[in-house]
Short mmCIF file of the C-alpha atoms (twelve columns), coordinates in Angstrom:
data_MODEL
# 
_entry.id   MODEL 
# 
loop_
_atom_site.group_PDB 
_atom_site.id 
_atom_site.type_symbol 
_atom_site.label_atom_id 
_atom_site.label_alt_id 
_atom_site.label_comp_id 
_atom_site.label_asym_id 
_atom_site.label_seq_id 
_atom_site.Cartn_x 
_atom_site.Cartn_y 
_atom_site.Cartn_z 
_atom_site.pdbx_PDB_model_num 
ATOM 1   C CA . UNK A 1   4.333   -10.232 -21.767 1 
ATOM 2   C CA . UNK A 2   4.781   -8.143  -18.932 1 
ATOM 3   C CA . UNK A 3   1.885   -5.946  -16.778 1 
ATOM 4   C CA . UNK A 4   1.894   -2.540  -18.372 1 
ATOM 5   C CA . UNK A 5   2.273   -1.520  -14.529 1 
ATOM 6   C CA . UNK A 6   5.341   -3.452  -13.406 1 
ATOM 7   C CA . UNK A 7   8.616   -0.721  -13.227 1 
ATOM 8   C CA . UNK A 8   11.911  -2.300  -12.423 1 
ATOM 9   C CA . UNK A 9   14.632  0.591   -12.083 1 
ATOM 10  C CA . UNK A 10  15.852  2.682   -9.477  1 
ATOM 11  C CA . UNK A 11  14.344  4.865   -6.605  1 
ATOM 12  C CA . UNK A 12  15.003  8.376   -8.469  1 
ATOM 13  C CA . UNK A 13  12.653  8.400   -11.007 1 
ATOM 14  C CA . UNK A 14  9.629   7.157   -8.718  1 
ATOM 15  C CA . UNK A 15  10.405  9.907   -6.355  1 
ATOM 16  C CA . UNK A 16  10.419  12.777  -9.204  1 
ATOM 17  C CA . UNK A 17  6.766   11.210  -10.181 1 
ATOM 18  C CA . UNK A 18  5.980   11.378  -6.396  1 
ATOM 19  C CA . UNK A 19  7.079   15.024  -5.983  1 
ATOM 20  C CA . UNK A 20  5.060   15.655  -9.003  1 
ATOM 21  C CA . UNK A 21  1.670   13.441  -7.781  1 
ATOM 22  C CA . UNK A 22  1.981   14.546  -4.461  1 
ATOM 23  C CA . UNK A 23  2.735   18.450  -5.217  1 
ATOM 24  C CA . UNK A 24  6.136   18.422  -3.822  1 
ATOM 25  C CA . UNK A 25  8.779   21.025  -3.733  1 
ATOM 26  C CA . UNK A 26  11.160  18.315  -2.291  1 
ATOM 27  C CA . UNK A 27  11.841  15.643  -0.480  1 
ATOM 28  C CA . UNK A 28  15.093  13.284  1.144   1 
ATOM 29  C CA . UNK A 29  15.511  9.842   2.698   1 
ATOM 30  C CA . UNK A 30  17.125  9.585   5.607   1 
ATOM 31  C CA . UNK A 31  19.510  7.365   7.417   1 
ATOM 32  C CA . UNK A 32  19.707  8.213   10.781  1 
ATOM 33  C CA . UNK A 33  21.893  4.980   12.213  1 
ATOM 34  C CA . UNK A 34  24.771  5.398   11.029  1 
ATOM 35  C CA . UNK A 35  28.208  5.778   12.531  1 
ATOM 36  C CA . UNK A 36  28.754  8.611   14.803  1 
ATOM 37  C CA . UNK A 37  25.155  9.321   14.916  1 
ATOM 38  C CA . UNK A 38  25.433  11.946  11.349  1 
ATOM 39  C CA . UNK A 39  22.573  11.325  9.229   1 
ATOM 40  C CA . UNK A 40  23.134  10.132  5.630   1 
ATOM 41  C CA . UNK A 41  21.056  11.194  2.751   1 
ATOM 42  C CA . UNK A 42  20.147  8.138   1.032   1 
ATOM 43  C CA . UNK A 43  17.782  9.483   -1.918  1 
ATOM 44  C CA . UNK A 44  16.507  12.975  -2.827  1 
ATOM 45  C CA . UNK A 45  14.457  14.755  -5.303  1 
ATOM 46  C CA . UNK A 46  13.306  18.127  -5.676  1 
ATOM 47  C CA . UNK A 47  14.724  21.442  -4.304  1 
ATOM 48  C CA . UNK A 48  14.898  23.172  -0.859  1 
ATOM 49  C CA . UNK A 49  16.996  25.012  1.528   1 
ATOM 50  C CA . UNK A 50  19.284  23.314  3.887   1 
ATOM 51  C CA . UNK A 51  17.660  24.694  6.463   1 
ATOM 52  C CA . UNK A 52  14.092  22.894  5.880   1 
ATOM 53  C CA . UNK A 53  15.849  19.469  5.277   1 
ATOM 54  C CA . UNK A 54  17.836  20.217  8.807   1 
ATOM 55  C CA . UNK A 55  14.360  21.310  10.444  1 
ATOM 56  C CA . UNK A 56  12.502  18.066  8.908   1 
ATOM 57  C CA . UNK A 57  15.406  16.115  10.442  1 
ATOM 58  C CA . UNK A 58  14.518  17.471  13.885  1 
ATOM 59  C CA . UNK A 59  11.329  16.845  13.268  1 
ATOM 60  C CA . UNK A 60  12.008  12.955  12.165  1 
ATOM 61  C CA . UNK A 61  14.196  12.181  15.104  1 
ATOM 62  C CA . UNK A 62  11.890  13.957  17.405  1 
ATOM 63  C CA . UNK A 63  8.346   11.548  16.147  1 
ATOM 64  C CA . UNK A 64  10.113  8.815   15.693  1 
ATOM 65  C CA . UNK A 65  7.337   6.325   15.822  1 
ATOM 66  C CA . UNK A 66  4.282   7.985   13.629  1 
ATOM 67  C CA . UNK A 67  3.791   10.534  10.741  1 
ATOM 68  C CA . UNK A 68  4.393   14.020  11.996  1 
ATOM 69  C CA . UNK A 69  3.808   17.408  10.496  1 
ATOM 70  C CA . UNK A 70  4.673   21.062  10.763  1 
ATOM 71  C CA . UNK A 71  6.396   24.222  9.361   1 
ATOM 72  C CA . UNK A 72  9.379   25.346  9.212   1 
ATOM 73  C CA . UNK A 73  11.002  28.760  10.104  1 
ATOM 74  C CA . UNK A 74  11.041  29.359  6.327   1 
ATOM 75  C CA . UNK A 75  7.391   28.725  5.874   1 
ATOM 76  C CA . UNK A 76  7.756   25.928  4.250   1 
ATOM 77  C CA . UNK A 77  5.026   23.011  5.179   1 
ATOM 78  C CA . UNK A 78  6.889   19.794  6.181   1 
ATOM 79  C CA . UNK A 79  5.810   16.511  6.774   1 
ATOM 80  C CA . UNK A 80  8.203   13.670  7.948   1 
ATOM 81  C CA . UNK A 81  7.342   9.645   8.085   1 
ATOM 82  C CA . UNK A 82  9.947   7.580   9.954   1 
ATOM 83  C CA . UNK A 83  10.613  3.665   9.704   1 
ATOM 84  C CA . UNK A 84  12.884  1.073   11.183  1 
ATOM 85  C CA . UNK A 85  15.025  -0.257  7.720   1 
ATOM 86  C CA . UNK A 86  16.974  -3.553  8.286   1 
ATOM 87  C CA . UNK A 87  18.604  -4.200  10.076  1 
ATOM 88  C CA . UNK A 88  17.161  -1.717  12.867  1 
ATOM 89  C CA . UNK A 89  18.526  1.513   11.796  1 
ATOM 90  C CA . UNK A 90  16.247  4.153   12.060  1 
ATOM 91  C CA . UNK A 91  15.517  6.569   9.277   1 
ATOM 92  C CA . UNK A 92  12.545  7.653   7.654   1 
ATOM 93  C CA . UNK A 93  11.620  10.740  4.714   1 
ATOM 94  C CA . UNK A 94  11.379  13.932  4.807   1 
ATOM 95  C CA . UNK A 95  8.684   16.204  2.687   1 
ATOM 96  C CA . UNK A 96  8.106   19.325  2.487   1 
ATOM 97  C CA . UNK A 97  5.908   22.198  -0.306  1 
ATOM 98  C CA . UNK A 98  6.520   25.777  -1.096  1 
ATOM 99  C CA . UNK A 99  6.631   28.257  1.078   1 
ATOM 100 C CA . UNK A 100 3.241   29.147  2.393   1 
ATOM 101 C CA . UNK A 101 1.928   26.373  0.143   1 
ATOM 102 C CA . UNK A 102 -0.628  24.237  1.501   1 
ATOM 103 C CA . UNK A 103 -0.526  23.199  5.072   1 
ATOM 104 C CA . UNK A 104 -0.395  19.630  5.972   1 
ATOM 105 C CA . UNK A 105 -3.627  17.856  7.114   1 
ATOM 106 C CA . UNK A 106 -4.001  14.550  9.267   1 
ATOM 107 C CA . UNK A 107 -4.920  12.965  6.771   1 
ATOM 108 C CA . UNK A 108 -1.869  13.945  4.608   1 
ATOM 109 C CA . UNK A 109 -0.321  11.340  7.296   1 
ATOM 110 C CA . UNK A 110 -1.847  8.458   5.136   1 
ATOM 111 C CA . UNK A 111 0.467   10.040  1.898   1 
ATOM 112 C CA . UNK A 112 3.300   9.697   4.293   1 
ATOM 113 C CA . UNK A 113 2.503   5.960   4.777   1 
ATOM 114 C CA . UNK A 114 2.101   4.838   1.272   1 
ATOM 115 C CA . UNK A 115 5.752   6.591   0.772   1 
ATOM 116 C CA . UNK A 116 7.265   4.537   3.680   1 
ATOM 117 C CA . UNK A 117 5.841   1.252   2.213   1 
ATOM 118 C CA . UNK A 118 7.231   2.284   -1.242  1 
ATOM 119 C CA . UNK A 119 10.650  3.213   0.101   1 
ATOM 120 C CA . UNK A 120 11.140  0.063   2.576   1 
ATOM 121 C CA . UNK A 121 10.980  -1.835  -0.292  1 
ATOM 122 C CA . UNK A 122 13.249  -0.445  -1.538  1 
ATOM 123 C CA . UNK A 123 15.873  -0.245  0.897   1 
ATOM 124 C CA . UNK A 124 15.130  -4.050  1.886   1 
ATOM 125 C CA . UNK A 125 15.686  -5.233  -1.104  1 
ATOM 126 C CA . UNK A 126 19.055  -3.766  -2.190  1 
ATOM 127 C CA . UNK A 127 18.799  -0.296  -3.433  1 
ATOM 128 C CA . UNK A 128 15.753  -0.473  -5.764  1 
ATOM 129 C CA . UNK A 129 15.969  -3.139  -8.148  1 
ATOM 130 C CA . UNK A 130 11.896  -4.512  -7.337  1 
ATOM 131 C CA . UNK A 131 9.091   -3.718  -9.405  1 
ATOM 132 C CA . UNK A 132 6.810   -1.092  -7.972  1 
ATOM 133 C CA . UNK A 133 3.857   -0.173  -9.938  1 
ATOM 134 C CA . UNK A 134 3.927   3.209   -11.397 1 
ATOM 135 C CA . UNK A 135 0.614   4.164   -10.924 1 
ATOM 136 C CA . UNK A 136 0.179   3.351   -7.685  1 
ATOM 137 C CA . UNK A 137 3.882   3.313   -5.849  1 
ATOM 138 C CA . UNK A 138 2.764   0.001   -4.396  1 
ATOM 139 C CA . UNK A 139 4.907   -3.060  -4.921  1 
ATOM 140 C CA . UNK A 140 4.278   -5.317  -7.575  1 
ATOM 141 C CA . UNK A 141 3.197   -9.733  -8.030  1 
ATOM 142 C CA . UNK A 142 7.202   -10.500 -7.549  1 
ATOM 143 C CA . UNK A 143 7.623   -8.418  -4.720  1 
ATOM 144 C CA . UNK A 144 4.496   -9.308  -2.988  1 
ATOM 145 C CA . UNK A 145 4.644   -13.234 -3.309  1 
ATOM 146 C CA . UNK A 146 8.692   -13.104 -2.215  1 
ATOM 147 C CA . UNK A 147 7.786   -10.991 0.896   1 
ATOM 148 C CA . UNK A 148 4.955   -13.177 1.710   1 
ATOM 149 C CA . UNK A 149 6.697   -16.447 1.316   1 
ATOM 150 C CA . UNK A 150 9.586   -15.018 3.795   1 
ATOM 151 C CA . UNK A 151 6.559   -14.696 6.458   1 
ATOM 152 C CA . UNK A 152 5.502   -18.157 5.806   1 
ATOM 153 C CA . UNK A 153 9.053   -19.388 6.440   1 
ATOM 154 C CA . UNK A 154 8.734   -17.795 10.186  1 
ATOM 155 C CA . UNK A 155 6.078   -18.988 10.756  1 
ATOM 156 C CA . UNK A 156 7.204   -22.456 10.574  1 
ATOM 157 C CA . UNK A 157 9.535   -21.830 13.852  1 
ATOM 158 C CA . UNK A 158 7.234   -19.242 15.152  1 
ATOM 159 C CA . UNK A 159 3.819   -20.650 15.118  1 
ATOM 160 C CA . UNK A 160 0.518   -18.621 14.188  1 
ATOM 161 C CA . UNK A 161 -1.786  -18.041 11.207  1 
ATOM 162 C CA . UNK A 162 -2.542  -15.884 8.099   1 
ATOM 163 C CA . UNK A 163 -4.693  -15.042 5.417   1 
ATOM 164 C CA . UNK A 164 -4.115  -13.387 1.861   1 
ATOM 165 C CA . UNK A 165 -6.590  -11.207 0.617   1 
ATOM 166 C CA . UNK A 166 -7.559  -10.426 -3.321  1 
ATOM 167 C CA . UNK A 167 -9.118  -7.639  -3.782  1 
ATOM 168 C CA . UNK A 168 -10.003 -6.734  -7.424  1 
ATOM 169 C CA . UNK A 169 -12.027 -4.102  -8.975  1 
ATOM 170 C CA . UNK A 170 -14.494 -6.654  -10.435 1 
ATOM 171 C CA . UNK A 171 -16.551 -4.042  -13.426 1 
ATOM 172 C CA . UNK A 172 -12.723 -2.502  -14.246 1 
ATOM 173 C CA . UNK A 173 -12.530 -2.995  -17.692 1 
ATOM 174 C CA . UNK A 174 -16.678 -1.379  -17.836 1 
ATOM 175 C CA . UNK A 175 -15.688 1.248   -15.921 1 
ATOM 176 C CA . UNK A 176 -12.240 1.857   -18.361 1 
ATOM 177 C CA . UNK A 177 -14.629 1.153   -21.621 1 
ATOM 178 C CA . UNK A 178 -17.461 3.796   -20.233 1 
ATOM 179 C CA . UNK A 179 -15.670 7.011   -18.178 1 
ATOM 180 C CA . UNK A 180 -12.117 6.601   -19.703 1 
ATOM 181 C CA . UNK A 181 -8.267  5.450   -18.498 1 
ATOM 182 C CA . UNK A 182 -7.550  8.464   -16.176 1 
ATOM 183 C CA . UNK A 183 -11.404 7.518   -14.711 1 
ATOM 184 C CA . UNK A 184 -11.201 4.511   -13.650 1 
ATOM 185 C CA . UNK A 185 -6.732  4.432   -12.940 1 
ATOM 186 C CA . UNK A 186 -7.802  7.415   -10.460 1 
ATOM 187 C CA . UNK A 187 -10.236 5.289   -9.033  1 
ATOM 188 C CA . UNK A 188 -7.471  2.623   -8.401  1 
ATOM 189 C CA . UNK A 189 -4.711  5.106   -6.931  1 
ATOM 190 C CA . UNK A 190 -7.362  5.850   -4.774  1 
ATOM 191 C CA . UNK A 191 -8.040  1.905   -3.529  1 
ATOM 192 C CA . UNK A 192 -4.381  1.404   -3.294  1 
ATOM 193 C CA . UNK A 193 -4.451  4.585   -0.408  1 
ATOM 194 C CA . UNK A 194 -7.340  3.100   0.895   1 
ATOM 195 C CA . UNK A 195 -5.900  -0.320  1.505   1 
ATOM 196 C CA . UNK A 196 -2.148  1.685   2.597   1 
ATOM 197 C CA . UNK A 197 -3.911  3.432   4.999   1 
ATOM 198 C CA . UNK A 198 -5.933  -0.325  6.735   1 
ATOM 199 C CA . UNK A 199 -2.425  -2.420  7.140   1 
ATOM 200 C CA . UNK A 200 -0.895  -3.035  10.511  1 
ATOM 201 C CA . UNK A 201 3.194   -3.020  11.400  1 
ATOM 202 C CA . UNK A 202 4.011   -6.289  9.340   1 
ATOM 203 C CA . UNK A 203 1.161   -6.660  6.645   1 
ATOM 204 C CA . UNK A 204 2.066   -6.724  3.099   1 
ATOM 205 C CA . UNK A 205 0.125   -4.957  0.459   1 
ATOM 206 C CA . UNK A 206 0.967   -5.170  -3.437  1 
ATOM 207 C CA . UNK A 207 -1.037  -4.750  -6.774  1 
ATOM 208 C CA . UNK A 208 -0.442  -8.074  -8.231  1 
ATOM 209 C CA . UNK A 209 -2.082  -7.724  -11.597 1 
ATOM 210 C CA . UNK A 210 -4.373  -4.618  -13.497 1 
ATOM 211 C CA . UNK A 211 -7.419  -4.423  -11.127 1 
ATOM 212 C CA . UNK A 212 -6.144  -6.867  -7.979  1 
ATOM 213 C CA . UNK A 213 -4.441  -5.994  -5.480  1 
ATOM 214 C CA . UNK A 214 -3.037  -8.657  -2.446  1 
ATOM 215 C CA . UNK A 215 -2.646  -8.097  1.297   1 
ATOM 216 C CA . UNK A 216 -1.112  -10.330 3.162   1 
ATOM 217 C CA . UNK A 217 -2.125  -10.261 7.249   1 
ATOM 218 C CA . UNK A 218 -0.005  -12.466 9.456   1 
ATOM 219 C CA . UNK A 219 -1.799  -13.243 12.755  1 
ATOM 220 C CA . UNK A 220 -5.361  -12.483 11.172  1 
ATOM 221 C CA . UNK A 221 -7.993  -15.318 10.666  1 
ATOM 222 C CA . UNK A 222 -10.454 -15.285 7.680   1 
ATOM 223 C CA . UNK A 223 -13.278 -13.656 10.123  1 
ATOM 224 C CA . UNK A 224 -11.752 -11.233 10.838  1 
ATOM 225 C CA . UNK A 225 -10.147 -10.942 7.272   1 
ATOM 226 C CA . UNK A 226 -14.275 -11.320 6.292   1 
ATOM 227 C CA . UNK A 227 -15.122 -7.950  8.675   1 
ATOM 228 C CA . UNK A 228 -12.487 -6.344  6.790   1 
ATOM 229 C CA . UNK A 229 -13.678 -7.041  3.584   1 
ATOM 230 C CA . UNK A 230 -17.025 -5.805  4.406   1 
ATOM 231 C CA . UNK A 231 -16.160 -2.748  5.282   1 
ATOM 232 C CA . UNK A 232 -13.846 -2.467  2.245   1 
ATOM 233 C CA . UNK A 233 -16.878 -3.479  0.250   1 
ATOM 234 C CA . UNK A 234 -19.382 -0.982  1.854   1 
ATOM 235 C CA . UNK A 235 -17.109 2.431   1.704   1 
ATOM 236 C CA . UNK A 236 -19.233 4.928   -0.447  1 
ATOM 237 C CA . UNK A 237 -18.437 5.023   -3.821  1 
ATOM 238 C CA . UNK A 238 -15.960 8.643   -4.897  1 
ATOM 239 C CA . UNK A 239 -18.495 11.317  -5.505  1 
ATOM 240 C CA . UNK A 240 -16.859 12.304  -9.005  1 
ATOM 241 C CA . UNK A 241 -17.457 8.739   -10.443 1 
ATOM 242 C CA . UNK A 242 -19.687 9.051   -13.897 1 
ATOM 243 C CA . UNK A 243 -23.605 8.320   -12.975 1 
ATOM 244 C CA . UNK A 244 -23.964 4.121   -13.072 1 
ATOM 245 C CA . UNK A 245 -20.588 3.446   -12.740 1 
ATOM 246 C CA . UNK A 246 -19.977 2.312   -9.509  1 
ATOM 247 C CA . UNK A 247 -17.066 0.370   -8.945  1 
ATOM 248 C CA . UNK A 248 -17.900 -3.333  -8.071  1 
ATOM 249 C CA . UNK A 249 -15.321 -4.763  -5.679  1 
ATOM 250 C CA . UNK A 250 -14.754 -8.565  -5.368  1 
ATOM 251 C CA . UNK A 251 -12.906 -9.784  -2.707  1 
ATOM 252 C CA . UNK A 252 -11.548 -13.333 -2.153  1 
ATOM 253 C CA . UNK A 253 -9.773  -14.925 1.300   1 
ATOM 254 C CA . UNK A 254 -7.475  -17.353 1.769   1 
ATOM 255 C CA . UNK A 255 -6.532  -18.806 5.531   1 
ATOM 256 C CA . UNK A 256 -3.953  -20.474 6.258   1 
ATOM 257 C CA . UNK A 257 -2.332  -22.424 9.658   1 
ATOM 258 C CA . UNK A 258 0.808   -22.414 10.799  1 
ATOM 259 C CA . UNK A 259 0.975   -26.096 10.539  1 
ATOM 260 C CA . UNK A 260 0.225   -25.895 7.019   1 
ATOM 261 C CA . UNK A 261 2.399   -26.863 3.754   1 
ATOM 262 C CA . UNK A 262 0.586   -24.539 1.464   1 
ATOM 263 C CA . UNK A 263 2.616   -22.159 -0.300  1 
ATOM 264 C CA . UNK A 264 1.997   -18.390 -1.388  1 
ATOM 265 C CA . UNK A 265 0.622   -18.933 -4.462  1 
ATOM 266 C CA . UNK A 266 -1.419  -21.774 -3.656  1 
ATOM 267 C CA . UNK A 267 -2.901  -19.549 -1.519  1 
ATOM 268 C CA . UNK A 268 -3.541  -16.723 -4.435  1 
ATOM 269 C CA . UNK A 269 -4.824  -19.089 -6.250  1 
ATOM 270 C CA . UNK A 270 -7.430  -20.383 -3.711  1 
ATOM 271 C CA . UNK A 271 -8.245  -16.638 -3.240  1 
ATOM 272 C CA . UNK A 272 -8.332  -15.789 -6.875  1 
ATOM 273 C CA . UNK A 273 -10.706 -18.594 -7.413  1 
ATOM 274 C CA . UNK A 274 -13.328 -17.257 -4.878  1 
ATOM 275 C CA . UNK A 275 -13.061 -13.717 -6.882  1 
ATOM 276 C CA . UNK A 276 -13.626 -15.337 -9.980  1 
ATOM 277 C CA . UNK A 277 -16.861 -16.669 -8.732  1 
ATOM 278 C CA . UNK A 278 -17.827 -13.141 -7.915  1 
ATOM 279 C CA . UNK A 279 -16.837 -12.344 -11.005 1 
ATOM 280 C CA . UNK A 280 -18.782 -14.963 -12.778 1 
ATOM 281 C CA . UNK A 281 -21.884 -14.451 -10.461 1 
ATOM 282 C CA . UNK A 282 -21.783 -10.659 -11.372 1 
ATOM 283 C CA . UNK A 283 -21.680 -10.273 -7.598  1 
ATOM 284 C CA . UNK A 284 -19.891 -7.527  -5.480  1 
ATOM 285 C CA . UNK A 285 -18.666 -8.488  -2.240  1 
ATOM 286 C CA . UNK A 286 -16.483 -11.471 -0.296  1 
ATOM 287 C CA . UNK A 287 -16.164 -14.960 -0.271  1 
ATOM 288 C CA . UNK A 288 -14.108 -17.323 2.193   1 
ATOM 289 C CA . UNK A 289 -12.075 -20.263 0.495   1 
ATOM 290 C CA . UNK A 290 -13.771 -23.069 2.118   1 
ATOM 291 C CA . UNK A 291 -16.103 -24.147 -0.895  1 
ATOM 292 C CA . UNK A 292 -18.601 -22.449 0.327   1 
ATOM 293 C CA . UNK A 293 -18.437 -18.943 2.139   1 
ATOM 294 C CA . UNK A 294 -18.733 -19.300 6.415   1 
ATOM 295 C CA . UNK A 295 -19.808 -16.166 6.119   1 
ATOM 296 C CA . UNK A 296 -22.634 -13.768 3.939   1 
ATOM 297 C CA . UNK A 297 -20.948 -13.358 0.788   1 
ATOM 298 C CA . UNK A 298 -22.280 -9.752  -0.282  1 
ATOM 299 C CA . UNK A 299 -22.465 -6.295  1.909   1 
ATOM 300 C CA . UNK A 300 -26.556 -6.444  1.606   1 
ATOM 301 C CA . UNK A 301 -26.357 -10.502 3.071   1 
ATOM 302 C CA . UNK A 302 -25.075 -8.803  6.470   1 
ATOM 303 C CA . UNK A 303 -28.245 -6.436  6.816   1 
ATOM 304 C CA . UNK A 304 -30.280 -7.332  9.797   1 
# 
């Protein structure tokens, strides 16, 4: 039986439920490298003058390296988010609200990011047809274990390490059972920005079952992958969560070398099994797969 959360169809519909999430009057995807040097609208949704998607073009080709923001002559806020889409043509999304709707913050930028990851997908893997979770627009299990087997297979020829991190919202089904679905979903659309807004150029970040999500972090050994964790593990809890209901996060890290035959989900399963333990221990907090953790295995072990 499939996860509730698993949506295989194409783009549109998961950009209407964007522009709806996200407060949207509109947005468009962009090509920008194609022949002649014309853009080419690839997807849109919403409404909107020419004018603002012309202006938010300006604006794309003008930052094209980061997140930018700003308004246009029609008042209308607009944010843009460009990205390099195989193979190295440059293009990126355009977004913009009603006019004199509510500006765009810095930290808007990190809305702009989880769209890029959701559209890359997308447009790497032939027009839509991957599962993305609804709930979250991350990619899904399938997605995330292809995408991390095709780093493995570089780094066969290219040398380095990796680890693959589980992170699962250990007291999820307590926290569903006491405060309510919308409760404790919000509280995972909210880790899956969280964990959007910590990946590098490269990483790959999915929600591979209800209350897991994986990240994948080529070039990154487990102690670093362990400091990470801990400050995953030690963010304050969201000040609207229901008194004694404090999510409980379990985290679980799998390294791997270069010169190593271990597949993908050998390695979720190595870092499953250290989240289980959590689990079973009642224990928030981190654990390195080496049969025992090199490292303190809660937040409170790393108090001095």
């Amino acid at each position: 039986m499939p996860h509730e959360f698993e949506f295989d169809g194409t783009v549109d519909p998961v950009l209407e439920e964007f522009c709806a999430a996200a407060g949207l009057e509109g947005l468009v995807v962009l090509d920008l490298g194609g022949s002649g040097g014309a853009p080419v609208v690839v997807h849109r949704s919403g409404f909107g003058s020419p004018s603002v998607m012309d202006e938010g073009r300006t604006l794309l080709m003008l930052n094209p390296d980061a997140p930018a923001h700003g308004v246009a002559s029609d008042r209308r806020p607009i944010l843009v988010c460009p990205w390099t889409t195989p193979p190295a043509r440059a293009g990126g999304a355009v977004l913009w609200r009603a006019p004199r709707g509510a500006r765009w913050r810095e930290s808007d930028h990190a809305l702009a990011g989880g769209l890029a990851v959701l559209l890359r997908t997308f447009l790497a893997t032939g027009n839509g047809q991957v599962g993305i979770d609804r709930l979250t627009g991350l990619p899904n299990r399938r997605w995330f274990l292809d995408e991390v087997d095709r780093h493995l297979d570089r780094m066969l020829f290219g040398g380095g390490i990796g680890t693959l991190t589980v992170i699962e919202v250990a007291n999820f089904a307590q926290i569903r059972a006491a405060s309510g679905r919308d409760v404790a979903q919000t509280f995972l659309v909210r880790l899956a920005a969280q964990l959007r807004a910590r990946v590098r150029p490269g990483d790959a970040v999915a929600r591979v079952d209800t209350a897991q999500f994986g990240l994948w972090q080529p070039a990154m050994d487990h102690l670093t992958a362990a400091e990470r964790a801990h400050e995953l593990c030690t963010e304050p809890p969201p000040p609207d969560m229901p008194s004694g209901m404090v999510p409980r996060l379990a985290i679980g890290i799998a390294a791997r070398a270069a010169d190593s035959a271990e597949d993908v989900r050998a390695l979720l399963q190595r870092a499953i099994a250290e989240v289980a333990e959590l689990r079973r221990q009642e224990a928030g907090g981190w654990r390195v797969s080496r049969g025992v953790p090199l490292l303190p295995r809660r937040p409170d072990d790393m108090k001095s």
